[in-house]
C-alpha positions as CSV (number, residue, x, y, z in Angstrom):
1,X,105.0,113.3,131.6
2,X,104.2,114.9,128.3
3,X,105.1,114.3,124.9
4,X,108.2,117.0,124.3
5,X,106.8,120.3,122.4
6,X,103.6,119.1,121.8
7,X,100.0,120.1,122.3
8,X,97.3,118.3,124.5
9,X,96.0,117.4,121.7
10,X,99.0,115.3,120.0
11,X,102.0,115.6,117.7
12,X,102.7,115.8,114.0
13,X,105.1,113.2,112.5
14,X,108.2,116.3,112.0
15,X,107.1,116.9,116.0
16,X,107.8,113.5,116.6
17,X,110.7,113.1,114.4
18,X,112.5,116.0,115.6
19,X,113.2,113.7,119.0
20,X,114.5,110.9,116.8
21,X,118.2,110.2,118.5
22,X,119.2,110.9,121.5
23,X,119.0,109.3,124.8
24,X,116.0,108.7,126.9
25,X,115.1,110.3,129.9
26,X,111.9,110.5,131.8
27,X,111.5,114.1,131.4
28,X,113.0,114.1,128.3
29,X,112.0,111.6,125.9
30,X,113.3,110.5,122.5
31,X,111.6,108.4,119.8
32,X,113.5,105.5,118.7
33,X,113.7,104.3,114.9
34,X,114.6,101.0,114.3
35,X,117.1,100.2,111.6
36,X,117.7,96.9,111.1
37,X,114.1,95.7,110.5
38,X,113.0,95.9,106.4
39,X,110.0,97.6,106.1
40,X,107.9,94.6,104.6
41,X,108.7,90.9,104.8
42,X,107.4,88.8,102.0
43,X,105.0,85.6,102.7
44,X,105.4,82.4,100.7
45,X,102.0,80.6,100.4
46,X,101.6,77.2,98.8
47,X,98.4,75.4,98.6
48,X,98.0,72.4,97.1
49,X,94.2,70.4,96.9
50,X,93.1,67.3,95.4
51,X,89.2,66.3,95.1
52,X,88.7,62.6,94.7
53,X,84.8,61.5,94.1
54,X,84.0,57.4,93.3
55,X,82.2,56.9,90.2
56,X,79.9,53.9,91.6
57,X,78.9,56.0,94.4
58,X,76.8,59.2,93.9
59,X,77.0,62.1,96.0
60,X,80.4,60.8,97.9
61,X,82.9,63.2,98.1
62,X,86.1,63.4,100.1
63,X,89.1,66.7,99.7
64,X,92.8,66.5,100.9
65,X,95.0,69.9,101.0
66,X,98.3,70.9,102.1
67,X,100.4,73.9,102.0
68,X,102.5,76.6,103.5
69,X,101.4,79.4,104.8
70,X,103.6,81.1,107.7
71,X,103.9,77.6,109.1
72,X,102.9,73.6,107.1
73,X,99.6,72.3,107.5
74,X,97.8,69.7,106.3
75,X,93.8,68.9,106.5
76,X,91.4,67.4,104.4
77,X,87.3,66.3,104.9
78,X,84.8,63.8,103.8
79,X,81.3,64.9,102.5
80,X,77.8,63.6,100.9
81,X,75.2,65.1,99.0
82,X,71.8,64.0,98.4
C-alpha cells in the first residue's frame, strides 16, 4: 500500500505527522513516535597512555593505553627506530 495522502513522489514531515496516533492498519497506516527514548545519549570517553623509552637503548620504544569508550579496553605496542 501507499503512504496515506501522499504523492508518488513522498511526504512532507506535517504529511507524516498528521498520522502520528492512532492505530495501525494495513490500509491505513499511522506513524509511531516514540516517547520514552531522549533524543541524544551522552558518551563518556577516558583514555589514558603512557610512553616509556630506556635511556641505554636508542630507538627502543614501547606504549601502553587504556580507557573507556562505549565499552574498557586495553592495548599497548612495542616499536624501534633506526
Amino acid at each position: 500500500m501507499g503512504k496515506p495522502g501522499c504523492a508518488p513522489g513522498g511526504c512532507s514531515d506535517a504529511q507524516l505527522a498528521a498520522t502520528e496516533g492512532g492505530i495501525d492498519d494495513p490500509s491505513d497506516p499511522h506513524r509511531f513516535r516514540e516517547s520514552n527514548v531522549p533524543p541524544a545519549l551522552p558518551i563518556v570517553n577516558v583514555i589514558l597512555g603512557m610512553d616509556f623509552r630506556l635511556p641505554h637503548v636508542r630507538g627502543w620504544e614501547a606504549k601502553i593505553e587504556g580507557g573507556f569508550y562505549d565499552a574498557f579496553f586495553l592495548g599497548g605496542g612495542v616499536g624501534y627506530t633506526f
